[in-house]
N, C-alpha and C positions, 0 to 999 in steps of 0.2 A: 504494500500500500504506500502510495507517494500523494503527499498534500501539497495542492500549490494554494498560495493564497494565504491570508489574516481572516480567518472567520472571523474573531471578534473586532477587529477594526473594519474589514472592507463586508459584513453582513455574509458573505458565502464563503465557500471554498469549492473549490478542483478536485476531488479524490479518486487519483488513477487508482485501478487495480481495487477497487476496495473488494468487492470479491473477484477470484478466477474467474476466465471466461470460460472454463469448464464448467461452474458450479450454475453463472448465468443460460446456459445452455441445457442444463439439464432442469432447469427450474424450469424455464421456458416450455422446454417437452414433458414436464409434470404440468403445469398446465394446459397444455394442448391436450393430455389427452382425457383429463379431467374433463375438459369442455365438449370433446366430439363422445365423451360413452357418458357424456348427460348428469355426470355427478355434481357440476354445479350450474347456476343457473348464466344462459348467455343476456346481455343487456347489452343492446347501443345506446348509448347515451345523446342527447344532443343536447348544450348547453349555450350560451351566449361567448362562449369563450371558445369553442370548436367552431372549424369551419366546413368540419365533417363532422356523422356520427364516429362515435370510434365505441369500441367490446371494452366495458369495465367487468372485473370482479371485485366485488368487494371483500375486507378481509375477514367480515364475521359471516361470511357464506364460504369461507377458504382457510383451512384447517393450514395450508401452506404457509399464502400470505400472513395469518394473524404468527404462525412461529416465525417466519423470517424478521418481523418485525421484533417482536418481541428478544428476539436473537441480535438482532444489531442493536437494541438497547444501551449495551454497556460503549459499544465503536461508537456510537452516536453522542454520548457522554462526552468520550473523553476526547471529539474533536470540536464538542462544541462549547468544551469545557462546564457543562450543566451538571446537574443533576437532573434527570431525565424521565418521566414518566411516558410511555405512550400514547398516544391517543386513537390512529386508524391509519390502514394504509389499504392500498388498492393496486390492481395489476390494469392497463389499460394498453388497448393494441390499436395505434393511429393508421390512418391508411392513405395510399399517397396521394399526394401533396395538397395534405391536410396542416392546417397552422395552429399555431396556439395564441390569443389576442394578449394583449402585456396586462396583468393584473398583478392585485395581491391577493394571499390569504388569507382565512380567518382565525379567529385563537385559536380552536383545536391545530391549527398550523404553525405553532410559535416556533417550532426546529424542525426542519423539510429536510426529506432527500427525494431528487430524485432522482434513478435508479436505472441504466440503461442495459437490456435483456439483451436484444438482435435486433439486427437488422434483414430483412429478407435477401437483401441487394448489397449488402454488407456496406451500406452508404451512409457514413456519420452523418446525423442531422443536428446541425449546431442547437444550444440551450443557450437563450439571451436573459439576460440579468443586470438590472440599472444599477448604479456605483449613490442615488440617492438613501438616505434614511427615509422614510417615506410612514408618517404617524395617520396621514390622513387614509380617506377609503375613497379612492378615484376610483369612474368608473372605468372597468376593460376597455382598452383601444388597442388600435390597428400598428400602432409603434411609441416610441418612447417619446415623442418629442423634444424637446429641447433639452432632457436629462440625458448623459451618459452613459452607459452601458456597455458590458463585455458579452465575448460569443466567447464558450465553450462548447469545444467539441470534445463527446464521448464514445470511447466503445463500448464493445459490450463487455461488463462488469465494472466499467468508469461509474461515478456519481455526482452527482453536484450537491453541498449540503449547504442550505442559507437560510435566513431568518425569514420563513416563511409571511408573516404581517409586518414583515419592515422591507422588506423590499420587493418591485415590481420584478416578473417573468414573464415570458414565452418564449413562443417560437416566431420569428420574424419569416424565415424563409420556408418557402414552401415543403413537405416530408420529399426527400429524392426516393426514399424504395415504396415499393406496393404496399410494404406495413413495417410498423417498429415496435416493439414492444419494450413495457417498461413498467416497473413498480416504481408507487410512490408513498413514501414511510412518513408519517406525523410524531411529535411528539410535542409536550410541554413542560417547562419547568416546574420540577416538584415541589421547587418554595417559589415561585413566578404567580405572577395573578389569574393564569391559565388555568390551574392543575384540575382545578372543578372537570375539565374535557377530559380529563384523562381517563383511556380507557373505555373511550369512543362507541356505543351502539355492541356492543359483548356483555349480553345482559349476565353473563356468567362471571365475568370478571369483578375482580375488588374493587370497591369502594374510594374513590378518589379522597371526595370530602370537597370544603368551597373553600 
């Protein structure tokens, strides 16, 4: 695992390698084949922020997703230097040259990763991210304007981790392959004025508290 960047001064970081791309591959084909023999449920999603439908699962319909997540727990800690509660993650598969509009997150989003599975075309699709602190709640648009912003590009098992309600995202340029697929990990600070989210929609799970 190689980190480029100051999460705590510039809001995200670059995290080469955070898993193998062997492990991102076989994750990938545990969900594919969960999805075609019916064991979880398929959803296209279509939102104000796609400019396609795109396949989500979510993680308390996926015995997978909610352990990965809860698995990167501790890495998710100690690059974000928190104390880390979870809150929900989900697997989503874009398809091409679908975009994602620049937004922010909401609290259950206070520590983001997103998570790059494959590619079908094996063709990075860059992940854009504003260099602002960003307290207000603007609405979704089409690019950054007048704010600055970096492109990363990821493979598959790259991640990007950033403060999910402090800073704007997407995707600016169109997807290059037929599809991409990708998890994306939530979490909130355990002593943070989030922690209430934590533990997102897992009516099995523990008790957060406000």
């Amino acid at each position: 695992m190689k980190v480029h960047g100051d999460y705590e001064g510039d809001g995200y970081a670059h995290v080469e390698r955070l898993i193998p791309a062997e492990v991102s591959q076989a994750l990938l084909e545990h969900y594919w084949r969960d999805l075609l023999d019916g064991k979880v449920p398929v959803i296209f999603k279509q939102n104000s922020l796609l400019s396609k439908p795109a396949m989500e699962l979510h993680g308390s319909k996926s015995p997978a997703v909610t352990t990965f997540l809860w698995g990167l727990t501790p890495t998710a800690s100690e690059l974000t230097n928190c104390d880390l509660l979870p809150t929900y993650a989900f697997f989503r598969l874009y398809q091409g040259s679908d975009t994602l509009r620049v937004h922010k997150d909401r609290h259950a989003c206070e520590h983001s990763l997103s998570l790059t599975l494959g590619y079908s075309d094996e063709q990075p699709w860059a992940f854009n991210i504003g260099h602002n602190d960003t307290r207000s709640v603007p609405a979704p648009a089409d690019d950054f304007g007048e704010e600055p912003f970096s492109t990363i590009t990821m493979l598959p098992g790259d991640g990007v981790i950033y403060k999910g309600t402090r800073r704007r995202h997407g995707r600016l340029t169109p997807n290059p392959n037929k599809w991409s697929a990708h998890l994306f990990l939530h979490w909130v600070d355990r002593n943070g004025p989030y922690r209430k989210h934590a533990f997102e929609r897992w009516p099995d799970a523990p008790t957060a508290g406000d």
